[in-house]
PyMOL Python script that loads the backbone (N, CA, C, O; Angstrom):
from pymol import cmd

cmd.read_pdbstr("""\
ATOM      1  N   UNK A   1      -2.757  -9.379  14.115  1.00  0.00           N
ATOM      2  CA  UNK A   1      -3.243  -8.537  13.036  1.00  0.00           C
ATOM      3  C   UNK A   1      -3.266  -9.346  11.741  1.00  0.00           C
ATOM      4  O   UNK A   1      -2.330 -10.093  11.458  1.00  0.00           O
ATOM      5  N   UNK A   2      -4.076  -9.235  11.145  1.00  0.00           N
ATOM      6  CA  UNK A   2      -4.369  -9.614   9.607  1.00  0.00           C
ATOM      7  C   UNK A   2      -3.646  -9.452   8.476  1.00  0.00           C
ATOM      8  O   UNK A   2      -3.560  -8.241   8.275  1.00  0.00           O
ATOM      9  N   UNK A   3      -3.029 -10.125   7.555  1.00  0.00           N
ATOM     10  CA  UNK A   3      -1.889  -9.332   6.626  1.00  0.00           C
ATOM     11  C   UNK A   3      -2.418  -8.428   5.737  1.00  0.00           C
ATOM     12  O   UNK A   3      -1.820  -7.460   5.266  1.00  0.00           O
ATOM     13  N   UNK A   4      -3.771  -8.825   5.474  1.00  0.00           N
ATOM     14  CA  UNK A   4      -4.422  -8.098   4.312  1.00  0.00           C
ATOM     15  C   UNK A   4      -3.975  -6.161   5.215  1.00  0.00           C
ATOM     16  O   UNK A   4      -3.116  -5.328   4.924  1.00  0.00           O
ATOM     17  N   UNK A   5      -5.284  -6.181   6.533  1.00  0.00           N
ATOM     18  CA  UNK A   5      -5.100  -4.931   6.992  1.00  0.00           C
ATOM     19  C   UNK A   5      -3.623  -4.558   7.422  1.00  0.00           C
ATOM     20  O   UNK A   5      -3.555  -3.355   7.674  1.00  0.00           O
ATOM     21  N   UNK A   6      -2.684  -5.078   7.549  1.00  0.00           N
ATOM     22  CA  UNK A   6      -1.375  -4.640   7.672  1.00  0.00           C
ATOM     23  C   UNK A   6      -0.745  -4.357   6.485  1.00  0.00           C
ATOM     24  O   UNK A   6      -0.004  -3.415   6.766  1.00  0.00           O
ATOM     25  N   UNK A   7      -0.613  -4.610   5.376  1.00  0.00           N
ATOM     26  CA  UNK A   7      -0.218  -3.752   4.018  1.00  0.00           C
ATOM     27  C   UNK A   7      -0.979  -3.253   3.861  1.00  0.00           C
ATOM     28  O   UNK A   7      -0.568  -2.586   2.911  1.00  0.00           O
ATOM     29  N   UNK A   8      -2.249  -2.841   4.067  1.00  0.00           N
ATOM     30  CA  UNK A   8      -3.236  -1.322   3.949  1.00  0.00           C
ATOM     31  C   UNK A   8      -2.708  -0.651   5.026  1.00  0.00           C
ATOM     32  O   UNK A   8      -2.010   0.214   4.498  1.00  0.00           O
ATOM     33  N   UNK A   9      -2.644  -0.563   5.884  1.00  0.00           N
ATOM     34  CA  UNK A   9      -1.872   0.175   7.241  1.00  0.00           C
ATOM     35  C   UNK A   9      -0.128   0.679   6.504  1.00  0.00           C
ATOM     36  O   UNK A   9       0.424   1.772   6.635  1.00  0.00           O
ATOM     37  N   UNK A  10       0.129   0.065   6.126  1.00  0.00           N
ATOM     38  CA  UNK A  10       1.512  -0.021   5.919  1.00  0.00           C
ATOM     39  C   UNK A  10       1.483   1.105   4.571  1.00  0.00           C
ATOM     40  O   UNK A  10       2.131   2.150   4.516  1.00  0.00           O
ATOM     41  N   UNK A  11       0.610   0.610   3.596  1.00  0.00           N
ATOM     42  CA  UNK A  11       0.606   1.524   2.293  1.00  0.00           C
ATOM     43  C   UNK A  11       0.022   2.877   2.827  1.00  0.00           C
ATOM     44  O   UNK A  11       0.712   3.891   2.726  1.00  0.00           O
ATOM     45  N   UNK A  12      -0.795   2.911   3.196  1.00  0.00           N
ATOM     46  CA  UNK A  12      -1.135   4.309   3.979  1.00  0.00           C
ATOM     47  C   UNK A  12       0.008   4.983   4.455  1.00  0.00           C
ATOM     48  O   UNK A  12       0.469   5.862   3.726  1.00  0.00           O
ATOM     49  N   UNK A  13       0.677   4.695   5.767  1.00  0.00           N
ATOM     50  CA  UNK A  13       1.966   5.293   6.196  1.00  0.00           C
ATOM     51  C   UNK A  13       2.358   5.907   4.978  1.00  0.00           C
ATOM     52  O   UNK A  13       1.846   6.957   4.590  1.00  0.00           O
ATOM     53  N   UNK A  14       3.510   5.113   4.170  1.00  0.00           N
ATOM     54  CA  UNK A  14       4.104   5.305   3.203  1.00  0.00           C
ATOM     55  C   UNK A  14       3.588   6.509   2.285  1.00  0.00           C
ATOM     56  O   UNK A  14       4.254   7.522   2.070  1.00  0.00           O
ATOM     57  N   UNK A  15       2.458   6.291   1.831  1.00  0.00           N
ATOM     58  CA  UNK A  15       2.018   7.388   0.980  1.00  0.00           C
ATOM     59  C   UNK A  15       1.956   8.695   1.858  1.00  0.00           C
ATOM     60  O   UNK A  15       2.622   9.606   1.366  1.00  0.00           O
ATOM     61  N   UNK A  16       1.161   9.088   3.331  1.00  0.00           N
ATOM     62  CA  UNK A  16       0.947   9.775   3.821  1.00  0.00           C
ATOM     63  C   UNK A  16       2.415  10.440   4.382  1.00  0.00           C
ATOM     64  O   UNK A  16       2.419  11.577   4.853  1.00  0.00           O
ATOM     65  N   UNK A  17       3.735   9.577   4.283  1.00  0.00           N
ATOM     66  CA  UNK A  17       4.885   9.898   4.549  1.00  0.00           C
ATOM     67  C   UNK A  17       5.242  10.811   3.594  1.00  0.00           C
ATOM     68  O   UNK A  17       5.937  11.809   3.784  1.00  0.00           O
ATOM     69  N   UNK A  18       4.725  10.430   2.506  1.00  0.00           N
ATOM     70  CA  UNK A  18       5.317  11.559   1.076  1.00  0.00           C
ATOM     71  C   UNK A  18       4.530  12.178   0.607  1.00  0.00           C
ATOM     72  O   UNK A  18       4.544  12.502  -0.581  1.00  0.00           O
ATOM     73  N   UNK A  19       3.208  12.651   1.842  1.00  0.00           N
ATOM     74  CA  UNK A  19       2.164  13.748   1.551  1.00  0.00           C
ATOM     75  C   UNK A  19       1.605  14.101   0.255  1.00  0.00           C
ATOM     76  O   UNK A  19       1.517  15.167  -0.355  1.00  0.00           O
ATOM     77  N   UNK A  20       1.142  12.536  -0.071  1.00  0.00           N
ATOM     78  CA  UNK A  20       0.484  12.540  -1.598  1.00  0.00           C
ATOM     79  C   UNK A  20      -1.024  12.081  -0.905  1.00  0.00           C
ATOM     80  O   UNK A  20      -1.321  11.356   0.044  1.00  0.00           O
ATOM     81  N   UNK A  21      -1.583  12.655  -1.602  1.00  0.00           N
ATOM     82  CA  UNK A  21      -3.141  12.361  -1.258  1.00  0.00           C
ATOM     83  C   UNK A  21      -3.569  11.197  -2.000  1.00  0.00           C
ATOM     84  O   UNK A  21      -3.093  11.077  -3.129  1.00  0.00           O
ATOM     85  N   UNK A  22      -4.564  10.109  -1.490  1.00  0.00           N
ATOM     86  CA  UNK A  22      -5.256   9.068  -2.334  1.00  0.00           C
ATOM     87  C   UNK A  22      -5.571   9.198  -3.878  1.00  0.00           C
ATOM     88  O   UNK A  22      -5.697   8.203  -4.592  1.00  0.00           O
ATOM     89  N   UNK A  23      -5.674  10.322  -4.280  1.00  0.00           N
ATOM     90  CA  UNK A  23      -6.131  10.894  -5.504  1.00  0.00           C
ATOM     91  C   UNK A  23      -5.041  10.975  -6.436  1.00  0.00           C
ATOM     92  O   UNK A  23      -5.155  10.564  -7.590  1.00  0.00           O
ATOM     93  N   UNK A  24      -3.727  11.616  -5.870  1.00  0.00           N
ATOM     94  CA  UNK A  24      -2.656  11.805  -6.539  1.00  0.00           C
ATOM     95  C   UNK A  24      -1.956  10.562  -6.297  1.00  0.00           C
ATOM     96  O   UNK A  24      -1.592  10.255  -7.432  1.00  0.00           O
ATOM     97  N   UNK A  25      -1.601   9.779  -5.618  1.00  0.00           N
ATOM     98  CA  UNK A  25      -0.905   8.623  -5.463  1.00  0.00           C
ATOM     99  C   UNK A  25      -1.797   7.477  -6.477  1.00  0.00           C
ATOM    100  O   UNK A  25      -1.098   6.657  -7.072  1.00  0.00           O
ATOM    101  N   UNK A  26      -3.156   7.414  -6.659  1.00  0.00           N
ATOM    102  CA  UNK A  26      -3.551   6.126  -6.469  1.00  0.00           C
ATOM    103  C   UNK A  26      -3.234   6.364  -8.676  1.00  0.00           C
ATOM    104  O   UNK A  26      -2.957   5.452  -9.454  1.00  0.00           O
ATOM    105  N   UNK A  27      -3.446   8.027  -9.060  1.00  0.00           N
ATOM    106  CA  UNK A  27      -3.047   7.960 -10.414  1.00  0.00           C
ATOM    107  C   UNK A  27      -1.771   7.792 -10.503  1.00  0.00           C
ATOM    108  O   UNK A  27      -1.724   6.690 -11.049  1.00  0.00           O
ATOM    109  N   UNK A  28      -1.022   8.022 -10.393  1.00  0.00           N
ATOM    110  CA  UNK A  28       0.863   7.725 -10.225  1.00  0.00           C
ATOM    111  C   UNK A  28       0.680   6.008  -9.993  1.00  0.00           C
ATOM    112  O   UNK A  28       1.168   5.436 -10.967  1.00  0.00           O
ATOM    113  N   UNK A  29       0.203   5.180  -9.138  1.00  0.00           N
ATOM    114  CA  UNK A  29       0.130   3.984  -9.417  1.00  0.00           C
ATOM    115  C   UNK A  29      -0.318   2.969 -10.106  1.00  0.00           C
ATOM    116  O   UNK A  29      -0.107   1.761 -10.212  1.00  0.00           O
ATOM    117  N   UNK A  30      -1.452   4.325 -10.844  1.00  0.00           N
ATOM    118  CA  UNK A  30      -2.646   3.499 -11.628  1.00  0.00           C
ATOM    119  C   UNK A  30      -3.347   2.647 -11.455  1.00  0.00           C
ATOM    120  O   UNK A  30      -3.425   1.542 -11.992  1.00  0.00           O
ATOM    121  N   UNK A  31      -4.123   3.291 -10.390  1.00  0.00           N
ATOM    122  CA  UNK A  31      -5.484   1.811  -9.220  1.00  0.00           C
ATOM    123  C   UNK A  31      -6.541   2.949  -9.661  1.00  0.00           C
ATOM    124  O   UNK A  31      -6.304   3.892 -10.415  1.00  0.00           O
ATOM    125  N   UNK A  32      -7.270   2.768  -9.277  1.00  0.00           N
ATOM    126  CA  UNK A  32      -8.647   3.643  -8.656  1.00  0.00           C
ATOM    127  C   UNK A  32      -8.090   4.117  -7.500  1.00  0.00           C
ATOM    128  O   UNK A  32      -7.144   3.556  -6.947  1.00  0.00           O
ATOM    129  N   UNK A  33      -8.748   5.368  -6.998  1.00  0.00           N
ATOM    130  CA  UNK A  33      -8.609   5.972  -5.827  1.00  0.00           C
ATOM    131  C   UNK A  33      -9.263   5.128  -4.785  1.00  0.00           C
ATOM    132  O   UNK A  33      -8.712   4.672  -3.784  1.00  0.00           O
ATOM    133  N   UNK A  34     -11.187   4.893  -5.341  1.00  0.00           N
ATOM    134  CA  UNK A  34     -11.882   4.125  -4.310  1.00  0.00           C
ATOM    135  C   UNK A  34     -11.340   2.246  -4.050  1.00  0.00           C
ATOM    136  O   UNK A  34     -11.694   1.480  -3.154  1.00  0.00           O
ATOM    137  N   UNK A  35     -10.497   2.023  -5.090  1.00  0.00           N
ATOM    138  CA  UNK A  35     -10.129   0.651  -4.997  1.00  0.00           C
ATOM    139  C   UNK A  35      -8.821   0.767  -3.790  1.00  0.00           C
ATOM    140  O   UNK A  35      -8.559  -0.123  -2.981  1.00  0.00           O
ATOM    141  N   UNK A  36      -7.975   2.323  -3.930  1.00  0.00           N
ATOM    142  CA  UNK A  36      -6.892   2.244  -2.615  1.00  0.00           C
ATOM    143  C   UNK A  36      -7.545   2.560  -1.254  1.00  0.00           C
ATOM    144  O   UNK A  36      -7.015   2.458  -0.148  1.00  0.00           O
ATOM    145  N   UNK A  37      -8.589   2.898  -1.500  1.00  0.00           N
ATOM    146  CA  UNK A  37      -9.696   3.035  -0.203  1.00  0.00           C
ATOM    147  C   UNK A  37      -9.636   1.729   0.692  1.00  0.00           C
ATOM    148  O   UNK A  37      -9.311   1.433   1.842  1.00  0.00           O
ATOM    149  N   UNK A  38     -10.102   1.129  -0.400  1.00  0.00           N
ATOM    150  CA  UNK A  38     -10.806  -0.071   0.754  1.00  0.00           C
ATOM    151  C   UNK A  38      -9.385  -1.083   0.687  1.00  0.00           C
ATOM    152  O   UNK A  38      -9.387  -2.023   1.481  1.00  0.00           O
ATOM    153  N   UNK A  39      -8.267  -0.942  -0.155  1.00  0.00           N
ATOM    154  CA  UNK A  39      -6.838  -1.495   0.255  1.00  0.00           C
ATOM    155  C   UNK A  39      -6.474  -1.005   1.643  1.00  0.00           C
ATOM    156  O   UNK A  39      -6.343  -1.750   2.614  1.00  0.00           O
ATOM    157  N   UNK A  40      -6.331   0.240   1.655  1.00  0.00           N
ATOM    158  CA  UNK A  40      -6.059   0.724   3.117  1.00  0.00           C
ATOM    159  C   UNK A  40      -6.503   0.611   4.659  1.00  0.00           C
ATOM    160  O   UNK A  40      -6.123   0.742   5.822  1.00  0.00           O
ATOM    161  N   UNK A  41      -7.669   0.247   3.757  1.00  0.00           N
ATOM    162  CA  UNK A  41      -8.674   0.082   4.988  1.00  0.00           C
ATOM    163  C   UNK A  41      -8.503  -1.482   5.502  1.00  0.00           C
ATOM    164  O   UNK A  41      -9.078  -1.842   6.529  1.00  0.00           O
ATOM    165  N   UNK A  42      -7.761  -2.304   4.808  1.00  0.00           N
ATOM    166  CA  UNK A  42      -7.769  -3.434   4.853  1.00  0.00           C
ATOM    167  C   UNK A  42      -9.189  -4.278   4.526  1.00  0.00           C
ATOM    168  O   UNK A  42      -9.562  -5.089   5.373  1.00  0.00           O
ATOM    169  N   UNK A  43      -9.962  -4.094   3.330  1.00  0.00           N
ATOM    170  CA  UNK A  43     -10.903  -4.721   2.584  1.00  0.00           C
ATOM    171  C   UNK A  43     -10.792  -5.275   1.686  1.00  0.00           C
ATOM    172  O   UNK A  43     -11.691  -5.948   1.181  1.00  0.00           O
ATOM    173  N   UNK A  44      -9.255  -5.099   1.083  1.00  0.00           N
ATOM    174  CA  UNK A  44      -9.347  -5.557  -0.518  1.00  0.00           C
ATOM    175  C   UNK A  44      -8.372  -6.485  -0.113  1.00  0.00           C
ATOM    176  O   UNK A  44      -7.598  -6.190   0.797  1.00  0.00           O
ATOM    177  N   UNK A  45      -8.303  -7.908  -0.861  1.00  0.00           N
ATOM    178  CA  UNK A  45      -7.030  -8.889  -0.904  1.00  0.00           C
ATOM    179  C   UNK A  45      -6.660  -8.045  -2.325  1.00  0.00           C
ATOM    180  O   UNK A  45      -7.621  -7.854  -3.070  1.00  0.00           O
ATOM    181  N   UNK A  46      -5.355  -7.529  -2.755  1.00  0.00           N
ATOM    182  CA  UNK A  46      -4.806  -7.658  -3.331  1.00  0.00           C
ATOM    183  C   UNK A  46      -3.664  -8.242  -4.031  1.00  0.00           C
ATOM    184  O   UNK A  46      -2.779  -8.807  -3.388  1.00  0.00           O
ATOM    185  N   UNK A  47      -3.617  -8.135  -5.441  1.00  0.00           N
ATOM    186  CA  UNK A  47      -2.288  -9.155  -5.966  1.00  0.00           C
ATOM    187  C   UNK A  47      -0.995  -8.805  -5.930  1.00  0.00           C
ATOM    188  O   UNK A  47      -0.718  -7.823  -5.241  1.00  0.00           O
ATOM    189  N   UNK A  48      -0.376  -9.204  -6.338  1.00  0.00           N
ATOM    190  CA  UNK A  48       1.329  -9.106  -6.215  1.00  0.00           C
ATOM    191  C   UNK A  48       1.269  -7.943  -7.417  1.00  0.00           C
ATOM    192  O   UNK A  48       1.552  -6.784  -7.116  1.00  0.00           O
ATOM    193  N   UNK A  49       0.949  -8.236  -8.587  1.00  0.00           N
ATOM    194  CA  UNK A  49       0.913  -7.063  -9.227  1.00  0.00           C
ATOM    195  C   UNK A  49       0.443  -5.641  -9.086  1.00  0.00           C
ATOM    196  O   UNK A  49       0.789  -4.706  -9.808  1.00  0.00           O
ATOM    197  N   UNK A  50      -0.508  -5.582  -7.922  1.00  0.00           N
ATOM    198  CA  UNK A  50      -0.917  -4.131  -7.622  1.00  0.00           C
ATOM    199  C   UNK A  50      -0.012  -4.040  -6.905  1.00  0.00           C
ATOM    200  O   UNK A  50       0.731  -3.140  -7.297  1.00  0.00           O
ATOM    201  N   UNK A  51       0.314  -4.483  -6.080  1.00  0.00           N
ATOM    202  CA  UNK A  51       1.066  -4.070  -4.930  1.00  0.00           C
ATOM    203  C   UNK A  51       2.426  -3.823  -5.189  1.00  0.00           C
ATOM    204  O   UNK A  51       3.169  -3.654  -4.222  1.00  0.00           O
ATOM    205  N   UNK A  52       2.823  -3.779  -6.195  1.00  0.00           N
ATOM    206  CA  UNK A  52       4.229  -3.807  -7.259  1.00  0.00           C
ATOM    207  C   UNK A  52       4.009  -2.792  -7.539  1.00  0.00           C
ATOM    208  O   UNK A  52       4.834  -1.919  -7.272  1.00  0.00           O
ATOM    209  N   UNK A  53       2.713  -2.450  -8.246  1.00  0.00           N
ATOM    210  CA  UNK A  53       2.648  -1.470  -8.657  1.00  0.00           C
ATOM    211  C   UNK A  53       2.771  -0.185  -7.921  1.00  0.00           C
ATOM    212  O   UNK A  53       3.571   0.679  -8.280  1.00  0.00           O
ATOM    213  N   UNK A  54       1.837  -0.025  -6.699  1.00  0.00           N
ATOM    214  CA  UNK A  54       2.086   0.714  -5.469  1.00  0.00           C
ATOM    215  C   UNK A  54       3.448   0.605  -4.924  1.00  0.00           C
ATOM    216  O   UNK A  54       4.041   1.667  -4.732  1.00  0.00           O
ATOM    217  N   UNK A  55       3.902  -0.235  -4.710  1.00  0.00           N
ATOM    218  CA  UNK A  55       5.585  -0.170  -4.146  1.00  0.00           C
ATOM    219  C   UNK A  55       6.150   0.902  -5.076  1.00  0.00           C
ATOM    220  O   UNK A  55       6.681   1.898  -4.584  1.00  0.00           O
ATOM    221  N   UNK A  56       6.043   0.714  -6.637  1.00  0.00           N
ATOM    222  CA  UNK A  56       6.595   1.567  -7.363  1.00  0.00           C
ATOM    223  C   UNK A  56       6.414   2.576  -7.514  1.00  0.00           C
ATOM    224  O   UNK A  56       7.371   3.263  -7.870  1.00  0.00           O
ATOM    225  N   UNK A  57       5.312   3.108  -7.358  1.00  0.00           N
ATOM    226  CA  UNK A  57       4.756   4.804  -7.192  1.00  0.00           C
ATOM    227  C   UNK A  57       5.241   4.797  -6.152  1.00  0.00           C
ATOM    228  O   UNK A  57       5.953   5.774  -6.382  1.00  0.00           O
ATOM    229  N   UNK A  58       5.527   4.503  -5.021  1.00  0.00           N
ATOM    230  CA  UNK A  58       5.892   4.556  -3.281  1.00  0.00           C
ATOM    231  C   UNK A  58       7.473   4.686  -3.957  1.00  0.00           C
ATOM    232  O   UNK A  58       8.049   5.440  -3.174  1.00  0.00           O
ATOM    233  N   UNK A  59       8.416   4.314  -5.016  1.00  0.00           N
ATOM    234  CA  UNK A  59       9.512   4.450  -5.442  1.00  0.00           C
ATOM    235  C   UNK A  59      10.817   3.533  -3.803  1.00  0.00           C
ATOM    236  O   UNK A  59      11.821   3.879  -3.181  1.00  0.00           O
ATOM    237  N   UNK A  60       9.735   2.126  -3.845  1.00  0.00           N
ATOM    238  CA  UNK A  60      10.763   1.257  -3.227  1.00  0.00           C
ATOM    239  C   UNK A  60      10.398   0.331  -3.232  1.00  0.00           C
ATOM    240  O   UNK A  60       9.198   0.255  -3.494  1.00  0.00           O
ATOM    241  N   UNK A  61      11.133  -0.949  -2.962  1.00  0.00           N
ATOM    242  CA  UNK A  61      11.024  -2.468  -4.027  1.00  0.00           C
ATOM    243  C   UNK A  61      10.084  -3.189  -2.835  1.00  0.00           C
ATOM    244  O   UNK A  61      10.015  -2.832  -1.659  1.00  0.00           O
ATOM    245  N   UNK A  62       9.655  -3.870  -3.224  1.00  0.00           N
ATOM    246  CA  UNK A  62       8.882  -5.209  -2.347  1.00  0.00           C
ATOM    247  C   UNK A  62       9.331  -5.675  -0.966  1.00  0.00           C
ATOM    248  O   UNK A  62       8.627  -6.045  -0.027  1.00  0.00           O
ATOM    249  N   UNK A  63      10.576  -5.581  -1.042  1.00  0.00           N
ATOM    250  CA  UNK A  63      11.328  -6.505  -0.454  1.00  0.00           C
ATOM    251  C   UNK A  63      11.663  -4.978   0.774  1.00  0.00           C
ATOM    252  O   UNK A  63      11.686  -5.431   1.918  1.00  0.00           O
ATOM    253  N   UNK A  64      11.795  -4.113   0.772  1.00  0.00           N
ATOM    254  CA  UNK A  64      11.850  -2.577   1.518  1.00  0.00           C
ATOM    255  C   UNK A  64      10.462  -2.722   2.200  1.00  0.00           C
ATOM    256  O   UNK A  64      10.408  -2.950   3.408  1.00  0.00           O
ATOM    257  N   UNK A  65       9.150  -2.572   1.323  1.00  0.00           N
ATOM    258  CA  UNK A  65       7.701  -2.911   1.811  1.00  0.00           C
ATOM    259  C   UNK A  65       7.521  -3.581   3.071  1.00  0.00           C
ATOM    260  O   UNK A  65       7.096  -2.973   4.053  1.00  0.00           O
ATOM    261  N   UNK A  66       7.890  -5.077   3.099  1.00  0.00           N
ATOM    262  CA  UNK A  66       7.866  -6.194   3.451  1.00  0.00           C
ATOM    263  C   UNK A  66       8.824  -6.140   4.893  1.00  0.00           C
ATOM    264  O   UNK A  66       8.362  -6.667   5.905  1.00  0.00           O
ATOM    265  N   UNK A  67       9.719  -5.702   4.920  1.00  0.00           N
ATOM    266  CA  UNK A  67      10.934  -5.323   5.644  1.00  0.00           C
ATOM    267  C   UNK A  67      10.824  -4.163   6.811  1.00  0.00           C
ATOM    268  O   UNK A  67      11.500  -3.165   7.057  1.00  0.00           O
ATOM    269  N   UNK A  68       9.668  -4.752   7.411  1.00  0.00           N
ATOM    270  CA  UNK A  68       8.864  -3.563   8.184  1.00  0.00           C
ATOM    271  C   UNK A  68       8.792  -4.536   9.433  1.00  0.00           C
ATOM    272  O   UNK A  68       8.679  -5.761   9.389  1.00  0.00           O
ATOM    273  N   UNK A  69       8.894  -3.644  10.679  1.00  0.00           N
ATOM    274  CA  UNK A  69       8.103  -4.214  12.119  1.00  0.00           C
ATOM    275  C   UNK A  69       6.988  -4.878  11.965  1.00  0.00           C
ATOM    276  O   UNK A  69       6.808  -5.986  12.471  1.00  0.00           O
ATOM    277  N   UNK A  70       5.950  -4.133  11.098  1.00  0.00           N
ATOM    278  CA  UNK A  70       4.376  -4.535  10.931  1.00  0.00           C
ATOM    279  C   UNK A  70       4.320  -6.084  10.679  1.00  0.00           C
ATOM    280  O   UNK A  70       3.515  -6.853  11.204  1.00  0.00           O
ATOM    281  N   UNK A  71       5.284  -6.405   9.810  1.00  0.00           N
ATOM    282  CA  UNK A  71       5.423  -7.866   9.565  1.00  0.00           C
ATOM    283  C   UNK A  71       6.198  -8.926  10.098  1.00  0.00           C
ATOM    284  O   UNK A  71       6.251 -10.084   9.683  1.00  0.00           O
ATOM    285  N   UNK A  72       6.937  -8.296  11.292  1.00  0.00           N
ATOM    286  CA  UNK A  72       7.333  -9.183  11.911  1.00  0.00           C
ATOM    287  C   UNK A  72       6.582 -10.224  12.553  1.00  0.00           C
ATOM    288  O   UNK A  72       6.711 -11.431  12.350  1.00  0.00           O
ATOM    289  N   UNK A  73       5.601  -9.530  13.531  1.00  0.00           N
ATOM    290  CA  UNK A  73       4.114  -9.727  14.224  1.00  0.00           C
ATOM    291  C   UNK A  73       4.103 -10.950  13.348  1.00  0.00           C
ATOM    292  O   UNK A  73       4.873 -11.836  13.719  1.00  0.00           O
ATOM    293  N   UNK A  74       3.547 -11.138  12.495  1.00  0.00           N
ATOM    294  CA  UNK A  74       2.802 -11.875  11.326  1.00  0.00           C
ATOM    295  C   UNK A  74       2.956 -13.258  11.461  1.00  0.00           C
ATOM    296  O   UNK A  74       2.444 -14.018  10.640  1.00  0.00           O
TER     297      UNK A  74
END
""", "prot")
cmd.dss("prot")
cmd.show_as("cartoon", "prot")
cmd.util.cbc("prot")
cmd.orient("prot")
């Protein structure tokens, strides 16, 4: 699997774990909604700073993110 589409896979879970919709999560993180679209979907390379940013609306550190099965694979 791809890392890009595995932290879109991964950010999905997470949000959909705390039954926030793309709309309400992606303002709490302050992205675009259509920019967490195509993150999820695994289309977008994103930076360390969005993804900080999303960890933080997700209300857990990088290093929690990262600290997943998904990335063992990798």
């Amino acid at each position: 699997m791809d890392i890009q589409v595995a932290i879109g896979e991964r950010i999905a879970k997470l949000r959909k774990a705390q039954k926030l919709s793309q709309q309400k999560f992606s303002y709490e993180a302050e992205i675009e909604r259509s920019y967490l679209t195509h993150v999820e979907k695994g289309r977008k390379n994103i930076s360390i700073e969005t993804l900080a940013k999303i960890t933080n609306a997700l209300g857990i550190s990088l290093k929690d993110f990262f600290d997943s099965k998904e990335f063992s694979k990798l």
